[in-house]
N, C-alpha and C positions, 0 to 999 in steps of 0.2 A: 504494500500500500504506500502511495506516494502521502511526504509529511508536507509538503507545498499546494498550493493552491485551494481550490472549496474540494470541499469535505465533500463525496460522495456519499451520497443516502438512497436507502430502498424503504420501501411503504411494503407493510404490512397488512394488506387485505384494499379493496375499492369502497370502504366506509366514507360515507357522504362529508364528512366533517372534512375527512382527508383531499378531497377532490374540489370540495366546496370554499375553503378556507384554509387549508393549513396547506397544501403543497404549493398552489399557487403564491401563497405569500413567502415560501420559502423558496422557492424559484428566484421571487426578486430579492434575493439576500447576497450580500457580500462575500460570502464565506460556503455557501451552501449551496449545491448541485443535488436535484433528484434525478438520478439514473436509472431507478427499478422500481418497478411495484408489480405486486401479488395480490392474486385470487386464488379463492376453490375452482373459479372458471377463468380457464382462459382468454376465453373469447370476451369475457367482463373486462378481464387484466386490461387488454388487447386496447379493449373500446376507451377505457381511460385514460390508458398512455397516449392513444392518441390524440386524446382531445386534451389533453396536457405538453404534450410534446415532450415526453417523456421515451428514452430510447428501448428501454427493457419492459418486456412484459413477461411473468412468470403463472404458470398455470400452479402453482403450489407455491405455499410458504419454506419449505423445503430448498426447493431449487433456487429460492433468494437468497437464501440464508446460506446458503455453497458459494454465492457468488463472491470469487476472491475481490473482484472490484472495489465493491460496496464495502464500506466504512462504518456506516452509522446506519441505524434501524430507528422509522418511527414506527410506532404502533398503536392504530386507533382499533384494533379489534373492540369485540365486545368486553363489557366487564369484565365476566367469570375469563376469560381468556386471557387477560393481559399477563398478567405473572407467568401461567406457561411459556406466552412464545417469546416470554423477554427474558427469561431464563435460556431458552432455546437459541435465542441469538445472540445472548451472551456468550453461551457454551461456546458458539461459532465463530466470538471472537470480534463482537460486532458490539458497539456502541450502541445505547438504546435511550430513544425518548418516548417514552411508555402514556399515551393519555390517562387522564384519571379516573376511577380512582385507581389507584396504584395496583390491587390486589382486593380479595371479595373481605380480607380480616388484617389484623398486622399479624397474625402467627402465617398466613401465609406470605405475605411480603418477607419473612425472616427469611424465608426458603431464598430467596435472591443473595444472603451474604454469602457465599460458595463465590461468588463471581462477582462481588461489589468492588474485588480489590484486585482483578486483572481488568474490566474494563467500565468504561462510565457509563452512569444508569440515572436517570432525573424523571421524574413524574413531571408533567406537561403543562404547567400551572402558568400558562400563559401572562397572564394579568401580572406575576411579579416580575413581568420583563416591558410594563408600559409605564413611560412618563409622569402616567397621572399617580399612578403606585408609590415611583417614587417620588415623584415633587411630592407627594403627600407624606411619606414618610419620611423626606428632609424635611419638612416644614414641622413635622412633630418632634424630629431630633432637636432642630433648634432651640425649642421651646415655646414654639407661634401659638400652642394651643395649652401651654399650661401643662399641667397632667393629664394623662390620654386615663378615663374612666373608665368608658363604654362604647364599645365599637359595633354599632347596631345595622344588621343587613336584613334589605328584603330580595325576593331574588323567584321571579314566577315565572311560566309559559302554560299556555292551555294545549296537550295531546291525550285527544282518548282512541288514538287507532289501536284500534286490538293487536297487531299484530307487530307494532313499534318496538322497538326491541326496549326503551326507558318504558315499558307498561309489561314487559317479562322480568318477573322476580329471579325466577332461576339463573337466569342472564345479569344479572344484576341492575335488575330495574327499578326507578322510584325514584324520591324528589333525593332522598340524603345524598344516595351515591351518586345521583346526576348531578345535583347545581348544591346542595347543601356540603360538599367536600368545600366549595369556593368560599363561603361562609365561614368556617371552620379554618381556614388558610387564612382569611382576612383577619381573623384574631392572632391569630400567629405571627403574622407580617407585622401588624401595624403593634403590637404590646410587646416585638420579639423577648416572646416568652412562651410555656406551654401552659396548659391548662390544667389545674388541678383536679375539677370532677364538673359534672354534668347534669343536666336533667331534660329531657325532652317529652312535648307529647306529641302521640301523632296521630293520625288519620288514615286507613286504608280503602283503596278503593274496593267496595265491595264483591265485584266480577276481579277485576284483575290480580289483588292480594295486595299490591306493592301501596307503599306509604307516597299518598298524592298529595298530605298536609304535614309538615313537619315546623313545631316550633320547638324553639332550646334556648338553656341558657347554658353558658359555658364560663365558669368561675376560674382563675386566673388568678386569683389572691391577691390581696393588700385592696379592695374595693373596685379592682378591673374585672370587668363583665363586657363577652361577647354576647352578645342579644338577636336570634335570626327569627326568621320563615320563611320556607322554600316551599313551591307548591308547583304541581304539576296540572292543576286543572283549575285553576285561575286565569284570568286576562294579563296578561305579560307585561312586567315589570319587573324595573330591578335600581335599587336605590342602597349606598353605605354613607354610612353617617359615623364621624369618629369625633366623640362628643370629647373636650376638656375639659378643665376649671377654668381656665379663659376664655375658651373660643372653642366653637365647633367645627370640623372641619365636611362639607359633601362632596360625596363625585356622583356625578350624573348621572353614567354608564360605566357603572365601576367594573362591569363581567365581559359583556360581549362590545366591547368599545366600537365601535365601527371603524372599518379596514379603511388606512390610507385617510381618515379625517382626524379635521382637530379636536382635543375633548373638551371638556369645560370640569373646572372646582370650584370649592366655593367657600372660602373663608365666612363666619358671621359669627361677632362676637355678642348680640341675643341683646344687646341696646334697645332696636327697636322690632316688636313682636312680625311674627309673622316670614321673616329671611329680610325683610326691609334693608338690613343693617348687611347684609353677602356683600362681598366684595368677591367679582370672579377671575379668575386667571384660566385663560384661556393657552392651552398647549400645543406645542410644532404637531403638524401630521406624523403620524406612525401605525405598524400595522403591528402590532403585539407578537401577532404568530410568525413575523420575517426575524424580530427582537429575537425570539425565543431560538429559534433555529441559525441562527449567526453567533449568538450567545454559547450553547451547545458545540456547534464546529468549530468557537475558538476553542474552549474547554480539549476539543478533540485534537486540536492542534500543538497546547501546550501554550495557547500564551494566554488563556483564563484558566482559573482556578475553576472545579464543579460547587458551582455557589448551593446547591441542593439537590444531597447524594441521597441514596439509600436509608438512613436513619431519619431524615425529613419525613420521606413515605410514609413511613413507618409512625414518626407520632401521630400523621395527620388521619393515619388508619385508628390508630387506639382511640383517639375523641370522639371514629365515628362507630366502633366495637362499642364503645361507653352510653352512646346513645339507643342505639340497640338493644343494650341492656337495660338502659332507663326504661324502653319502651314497654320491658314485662315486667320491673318489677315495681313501675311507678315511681320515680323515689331517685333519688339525687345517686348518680355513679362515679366512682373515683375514676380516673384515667390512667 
């Protein structure tokens, strides 16, 4: 494998995400070249690559994963599948950017330390590679906002197709593991600390099983509290709010930023009711998922550090094993 020039990468599986939003943005990256992608069908492979202009197409995960070429692995497979075949291309020698959530528990993401210390492995947390992330969390380093209290997210979309793969449990379907991981990261990111115990209720869709209402609170100790709801059968929305003792700070579009525009924050120090008192700072264009994937291939090149290895996964999987457990026994769960 050549140590000069963009990182060649191979895609794991024709997942909509991946075709939709993440390889195209990582086409326009610096450092990053998509060479390969794989299906269970060829002729899927086939149909992508080409509309991608991408040069390889593979009828098997297999035959990718042999490919001496290829450098780095993303993987949007399904939930329950991520940990196999990123374990698998690791084995292979392969570099993996794994979407989230990382693994179905954290005793399964453990299964990954075999191979955390021959090659680099990052769960796919896009948003901690956009501008508004971190001018927000310079702005809290500073001290703009006083002490950071409460960092309170909402975060919704409305899907009832049967047959969506976020509305299969077995698959790892439902609001936590789909958009409530992001939530659970936002406390993490913005109080860089972990959380000491939990408590959530939730809601299951009656036909489908999976949890279409989740709300939590996530305790953090000394008076910091993350605060969510993530919903799957809601009208779409999504707001964070990261409250201090001076000032509050908003992001608009704290999750799904929109590709290639500029975002909007929002300072308000609560003088006059209502946001009256916001002062907003408006941010350069950027596409979070080119960040993320430039980010990575330098990592893979050696002239970044892995800013979020393996043990990252790993807590952000225990706060949501802890919710889980909230979910049956009622009652506040340690982490």
């Amino acid at each position: 494998m050549s140590m000069q020039g963009k990182v060649k990468w191979g895609v794991l599986s024709t997942a909509k995400i991946g075709w939709e939003k993440v390889i195209p943005a990582m086409q326009r990256g610096q450092h990053s070249e998509v060479v390969a992608i794989a299906s269970r069908s060829l002729d899927q492979a086939r149909a992508v690559a080409d509309r991608l202009g991408i040069a390889k197409a593979y009828g098997s995960y297999e035959a990718l994963l042999a490919d001496p070429e290829i450098e780095a692995i993303y993987n949007p497979l399904p939930n329950d599948m991520h940990m196999e075949w990123t374990l698998a291309a690791a084995r292979a020698g392969k570099h993996v950017l794994c979407e989230k959530p990382f693994a179905m528990d954290a005793a399964q993401a453990l299964t990954l330390r075999e191979v955390a210390s021959q090659v680099h492995i990052m769960e796919a947390f896009m948003v901690r590679f956009h501008p508004q992330w971190l001018r927000a969390r310079a702005l809290l380093r500073s001290g703009a906002l006083g002490e950071l209290r409460v960092v309170q997210a909402f975060f919704s979309y409305f899907n009832r197709q049967a047959d969506n793969i976020r509305n299969l449990p077995d698959a790892g379907g439902g609001a936590l593991y789909d958009i409530g991981c992001y939530a659970i990261v936002a406390g993490r990111f913005f109080f860089e600390a972990e959380p000491q115990r939990v408590v959530g209720l939730f809601e299951r869709d009656p036909e489908f099983k999976t949890d279409r209402l989740v709300s939590a609170l996530v305790d953090f100790g000394g008076g910091r509290r993350l605060d969510f709801t993530v919903a799957t059968q809601t009208t779409p929305y999504q707001r964070l709010h990261l409250v201090g003792t001076q000032q509050r700070l908003e992001i608009e579009i704290p999750f799904n930023a929109p590709q290639g525009q500029s975002t909007r924050i929002y300072l308000d120090n609560g003088k006059v009711l209502g946001g009256r008192a916001a002062v907003q700072e408006e941010l350069a264009e950027s596409d979070q998922y080119t960040l993320q994937g430039d980010a990575f291939s330098q990592v893979v090149r050696g002239a970044l550090q892995l800013p979020y290895g393996l043990d990252d996964a790993v807590c952000n999987m225990r706060v949501i094993d802890a919710l889980f457990r909230s979910e049956l026994s009622q009652a506040w769960e340690p982490v």
